[in-house]
C-alpha positions in Angstrom: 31.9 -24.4 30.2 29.3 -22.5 32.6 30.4 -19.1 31.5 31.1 -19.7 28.3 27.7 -21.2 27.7 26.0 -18.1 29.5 28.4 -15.6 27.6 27.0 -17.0 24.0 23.2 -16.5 25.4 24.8 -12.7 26.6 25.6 -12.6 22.9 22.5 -14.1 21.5 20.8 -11.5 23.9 19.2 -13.8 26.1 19.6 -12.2 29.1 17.2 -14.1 31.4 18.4 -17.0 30.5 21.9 -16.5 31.1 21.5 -14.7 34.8 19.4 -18.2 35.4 22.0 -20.3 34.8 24.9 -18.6 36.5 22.6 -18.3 39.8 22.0 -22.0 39.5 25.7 -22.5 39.1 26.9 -20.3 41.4 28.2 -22.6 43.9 30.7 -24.2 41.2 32.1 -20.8 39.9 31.6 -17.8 42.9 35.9 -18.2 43.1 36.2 -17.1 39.6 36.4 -13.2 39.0 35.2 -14.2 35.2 31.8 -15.5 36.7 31.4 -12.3 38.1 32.4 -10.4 35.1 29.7 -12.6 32.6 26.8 -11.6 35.6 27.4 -7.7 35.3 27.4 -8.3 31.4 23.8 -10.0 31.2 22.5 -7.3 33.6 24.0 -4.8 31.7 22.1 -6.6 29.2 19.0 -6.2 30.7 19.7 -2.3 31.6 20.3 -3.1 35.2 23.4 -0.7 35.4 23.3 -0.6 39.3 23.7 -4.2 39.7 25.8 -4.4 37.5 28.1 -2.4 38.4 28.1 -4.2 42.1 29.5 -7.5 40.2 32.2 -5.4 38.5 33.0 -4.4 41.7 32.9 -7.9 43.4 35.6 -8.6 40.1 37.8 -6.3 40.8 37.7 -7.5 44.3 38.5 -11.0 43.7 40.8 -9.9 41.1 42.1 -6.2 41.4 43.8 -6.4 38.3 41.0 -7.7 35.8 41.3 -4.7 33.4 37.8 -5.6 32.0 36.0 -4.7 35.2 37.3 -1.8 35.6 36.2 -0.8 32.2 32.7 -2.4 33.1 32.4 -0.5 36.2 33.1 3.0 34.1 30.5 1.8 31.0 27.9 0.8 33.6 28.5 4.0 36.5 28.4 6.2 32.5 25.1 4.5 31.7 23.6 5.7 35.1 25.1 8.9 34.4 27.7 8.8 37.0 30.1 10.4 35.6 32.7 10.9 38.0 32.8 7.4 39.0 32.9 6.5 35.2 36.1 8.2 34.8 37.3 6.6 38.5 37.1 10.3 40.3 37.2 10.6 44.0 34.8 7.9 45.7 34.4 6.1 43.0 35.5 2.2 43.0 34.6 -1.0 45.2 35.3 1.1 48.9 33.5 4.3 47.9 36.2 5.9 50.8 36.3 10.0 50.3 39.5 12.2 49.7 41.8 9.3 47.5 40.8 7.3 44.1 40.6 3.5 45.1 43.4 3.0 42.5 45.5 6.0 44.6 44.3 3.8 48.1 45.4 0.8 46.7 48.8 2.3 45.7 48.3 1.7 41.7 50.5 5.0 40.8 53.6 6.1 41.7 55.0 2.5 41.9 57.4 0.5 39.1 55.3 -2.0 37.6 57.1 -6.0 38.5 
């Protein structure tokens, strides 16, 4: 109910409002990857591209395969004008390690899908 209540003020573009109530919720929904997901939206929102992009990466950490995150990370890293990380180049993703991808570190090609 939380984050569907906050997602409709995201909508609405009420920004302020939404980020307010998911802080004062946050004890009640930090386990979900979703709460995560509706915070980097309103800051996105509000222009806040950096921030945002450090909830999509706290998504894709509780949930590593939340599509919409890693989508949200590349909109939000394009907006800043990161373009390498928008299109998930080298050191781009929640580690920022060097010489691999963190979809190539986390072994997300070259495996048969389950």
């Amino acid at each position: 109910r939380i984050l569907n209540e906050a997602t409709e003020k995201i909508r609405t573009e009420r920004y302020d409002e939404a980020i307010s109530d998911l802080h004062q919720a946050r004890e009640k929904i930090q386990s979900s990857p979703q709460s995560y997901m509706v915070m980097a939206r309103a800051l996105e929102g509000k222009k806040d591209f950096n921030t945002a992009r450090d909830f999509y990466k706290a998504a894709i950490d509780k949930d590593p395969y939340l599509a919409d995150a890693y989508f949200g990370f590349a909109t939000a890293s394009a907006a800043m004008g990161d373009l390498v990380a928008a299109r998930g180049g080298r050191d781009a993703g929640p580690e920022g390690e060097g010489s691999r991808t963190w979809a190539e570190r986390h072994g997300y090609f070259g495996r048969e899908r389950g």
